[in-house]
C-alpha positions as CSV (number, residue, x, y, z in Angstrom):
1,X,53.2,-63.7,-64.6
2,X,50.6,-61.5,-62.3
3,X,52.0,-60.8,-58.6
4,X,50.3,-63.2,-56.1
5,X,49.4,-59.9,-53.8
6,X,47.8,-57.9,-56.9
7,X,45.5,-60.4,-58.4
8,X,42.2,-59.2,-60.2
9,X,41.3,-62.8,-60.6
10,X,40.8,-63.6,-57.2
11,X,38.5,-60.5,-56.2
12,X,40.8,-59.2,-53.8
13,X,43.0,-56.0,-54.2
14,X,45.2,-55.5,-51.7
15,X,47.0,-52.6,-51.3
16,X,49.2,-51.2,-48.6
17,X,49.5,-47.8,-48.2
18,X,53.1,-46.7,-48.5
19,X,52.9,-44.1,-46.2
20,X,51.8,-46.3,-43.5
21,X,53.6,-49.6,-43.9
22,X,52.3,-51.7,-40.2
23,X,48.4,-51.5,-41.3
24,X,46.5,-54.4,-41.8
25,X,45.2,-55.1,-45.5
26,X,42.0,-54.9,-45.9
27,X,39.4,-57.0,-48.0
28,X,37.5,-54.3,-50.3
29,X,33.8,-56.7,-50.7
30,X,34.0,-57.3,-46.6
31,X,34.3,-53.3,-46.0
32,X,31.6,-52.8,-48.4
33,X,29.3,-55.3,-46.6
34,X,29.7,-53.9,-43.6
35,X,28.8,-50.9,-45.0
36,X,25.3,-51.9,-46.1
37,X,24.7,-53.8,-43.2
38,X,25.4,-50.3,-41.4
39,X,23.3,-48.4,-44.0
40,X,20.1,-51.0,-43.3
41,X,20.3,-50.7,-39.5
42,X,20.8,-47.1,-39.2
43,X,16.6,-47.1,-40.3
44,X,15.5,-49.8,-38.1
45,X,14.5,-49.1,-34.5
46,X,16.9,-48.9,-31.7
47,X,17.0,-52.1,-29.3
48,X,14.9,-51.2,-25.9
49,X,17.3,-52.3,-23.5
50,X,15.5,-55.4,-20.8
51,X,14.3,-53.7,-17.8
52,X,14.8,-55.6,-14.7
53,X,12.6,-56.7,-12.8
54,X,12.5,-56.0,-9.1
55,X,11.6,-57.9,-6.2
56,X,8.7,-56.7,-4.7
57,X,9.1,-56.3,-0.9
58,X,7.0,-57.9,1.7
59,X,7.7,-55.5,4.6
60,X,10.4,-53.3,6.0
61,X,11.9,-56.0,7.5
62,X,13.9,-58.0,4.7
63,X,16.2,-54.9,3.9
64,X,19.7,-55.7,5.4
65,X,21.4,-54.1,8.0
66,X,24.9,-54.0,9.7
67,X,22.8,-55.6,13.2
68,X,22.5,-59.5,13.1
69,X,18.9,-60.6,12.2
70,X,17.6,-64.1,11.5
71,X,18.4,-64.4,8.1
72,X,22.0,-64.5,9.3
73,X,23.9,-67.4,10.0
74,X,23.0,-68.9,13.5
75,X,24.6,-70.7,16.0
76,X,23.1,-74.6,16.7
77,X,22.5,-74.1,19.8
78,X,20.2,-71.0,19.4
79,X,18.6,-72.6,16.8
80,X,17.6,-75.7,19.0
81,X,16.5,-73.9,21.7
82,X,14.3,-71.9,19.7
83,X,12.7,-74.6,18.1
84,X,12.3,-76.6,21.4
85,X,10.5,-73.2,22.6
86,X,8.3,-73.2,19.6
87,X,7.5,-76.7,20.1
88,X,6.8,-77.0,23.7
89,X,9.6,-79.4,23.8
90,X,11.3,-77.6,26.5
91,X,10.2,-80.1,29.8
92,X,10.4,-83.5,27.6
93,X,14.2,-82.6,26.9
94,X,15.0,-81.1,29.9
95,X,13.5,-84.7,31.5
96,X,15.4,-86.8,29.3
97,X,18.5,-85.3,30.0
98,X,17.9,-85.9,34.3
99,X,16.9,-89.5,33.0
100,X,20.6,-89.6,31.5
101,X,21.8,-88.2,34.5
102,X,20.1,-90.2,36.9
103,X,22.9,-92.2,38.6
104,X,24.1,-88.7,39.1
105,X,21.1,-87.2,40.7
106,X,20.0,-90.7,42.9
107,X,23.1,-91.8,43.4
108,X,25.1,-94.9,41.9
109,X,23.7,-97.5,44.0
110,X,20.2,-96.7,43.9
111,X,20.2,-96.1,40.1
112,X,21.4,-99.7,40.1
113,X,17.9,-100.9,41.3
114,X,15.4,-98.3,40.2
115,X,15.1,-96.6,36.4
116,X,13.2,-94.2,35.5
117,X,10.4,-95.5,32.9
118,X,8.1,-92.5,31.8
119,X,7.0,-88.9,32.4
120,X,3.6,-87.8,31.7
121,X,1.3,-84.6,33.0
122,X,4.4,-84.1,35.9
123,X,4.2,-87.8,37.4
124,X,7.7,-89.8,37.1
125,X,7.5,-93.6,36.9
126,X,10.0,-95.2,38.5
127,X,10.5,-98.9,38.1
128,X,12.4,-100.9,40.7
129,X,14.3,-104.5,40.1
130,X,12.8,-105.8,43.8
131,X,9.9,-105.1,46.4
132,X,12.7,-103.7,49.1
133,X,14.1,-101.3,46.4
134,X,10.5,-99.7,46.1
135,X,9.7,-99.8,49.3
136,X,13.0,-97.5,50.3
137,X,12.4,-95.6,46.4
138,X,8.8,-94.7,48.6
139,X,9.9,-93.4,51.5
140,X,12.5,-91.0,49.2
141,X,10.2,-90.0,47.0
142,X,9.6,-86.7,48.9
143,X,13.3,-85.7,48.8
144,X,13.7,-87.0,45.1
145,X,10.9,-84.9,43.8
146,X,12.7,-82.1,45.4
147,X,16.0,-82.2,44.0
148,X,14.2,-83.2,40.5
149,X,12.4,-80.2,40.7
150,X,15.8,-78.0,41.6
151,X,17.1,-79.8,38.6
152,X,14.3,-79.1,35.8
153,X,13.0,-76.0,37.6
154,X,10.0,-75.9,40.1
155,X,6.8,-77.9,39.3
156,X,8.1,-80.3,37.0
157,X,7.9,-83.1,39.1
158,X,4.7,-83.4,41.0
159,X,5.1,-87.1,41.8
160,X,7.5,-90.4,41.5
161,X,5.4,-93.3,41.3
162,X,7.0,-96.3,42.5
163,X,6.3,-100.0,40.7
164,X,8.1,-103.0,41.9
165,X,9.4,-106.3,39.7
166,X,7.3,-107.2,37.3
167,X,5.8,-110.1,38.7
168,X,5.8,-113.5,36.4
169,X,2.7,-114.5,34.9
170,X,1.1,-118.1,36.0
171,X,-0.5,-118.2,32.9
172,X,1.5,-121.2,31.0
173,X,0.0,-124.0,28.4
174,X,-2.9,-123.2,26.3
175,X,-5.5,-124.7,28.9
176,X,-6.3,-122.2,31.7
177,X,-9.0,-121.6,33.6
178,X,-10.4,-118.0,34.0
179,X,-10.8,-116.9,37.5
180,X,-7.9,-119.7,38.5
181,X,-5.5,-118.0,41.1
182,X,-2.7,-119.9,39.5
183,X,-0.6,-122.5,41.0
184,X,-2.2,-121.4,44.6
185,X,-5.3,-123.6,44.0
186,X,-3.6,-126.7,44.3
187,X,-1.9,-126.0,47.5
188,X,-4.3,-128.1,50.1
């Protein structure tokens, strides 16, 4: 009976070499495959290696550099204030903030009865809960454009205008008369 290891049958000779007894055996038909794969790409023509492409470079100023630039990570608050700059948002935040600090700025008791309503072209509406309250919101109006002013820098705040209560309307039922001064034409 043949030897497993030495079989003719199977296609494969094995053979270890005495005088080196730790190599690997090797398949004989896998060698000589190799070998005329070899033999048919030594003729072809060498693989051109993929160039790269580069980035083509708008101007000098996207190269990097040890100096912080604005492609760098900013801080939030830099980053807000340069967009309220680029906006023109600079007044209309800085006047909504004195509008959150009014009580601050007028005082507790009088931001009790007047709020502040709107702020257009550098006039300040003020609305009042009762005629006496806008009456004495009137005669401040001077000072409180001044310390507005200190507070949102100078010319901000050309004018406070003043409205009372809004008054009811007499205007009830869906009769009325047009021209009618209300429940005052009865009154004999």
């Amino acid at each position: 009976m043949p030897e497993p290891g030495n079989s003719s049958e199977s296609g494969f000779e094995s053979e270890a070499a005495p005088d080196r007894p730790d190599e690997p055996e090797h398949d004989k038909q896998g060698l000589d495959l190799a070998k005329s794969l070899a033999g048919r790409l030594k003729g072809m023509s060498p693989v051109k290696p993929v160039k790269r492409r580069k980035r083509p470079r708008i101007d000098g100023a996207q190269i990097s550099s040890a100096r912080p630039d604005d492609r760098d990570p900013q801080k939030l608050t830099n980053t807000l204030g340069r967009l309220m700059r680029d906006q023109g948002w600079e007044v209309d935040v800085a006047v909504h903030s004195v509008m959150a600090r009014w009580s601050s700025i007028v005082g507790p008791e009088m931001a009790e009865h007047c709020k502040p309503e709107t702020y257009q072209d550098t006039e300040l509406t003020v609305r009042t809960d009762s005629t006496a309250w806008a009456t004495q919101l009137k005669m401040l109006a001077p000072d409180l454009v001044r310390r507005l002013n200190a507070e949102l820098g100078e010319g901000t705040v050309t004018r406070v205008n003043v409205q009372g209560p809004h008054a009811p309307s007499w205007r009830k039922g869906p009769r009325t008369i047009r021209g009618g001064r209300g429940p005052r034409d009865t009154y004999g």
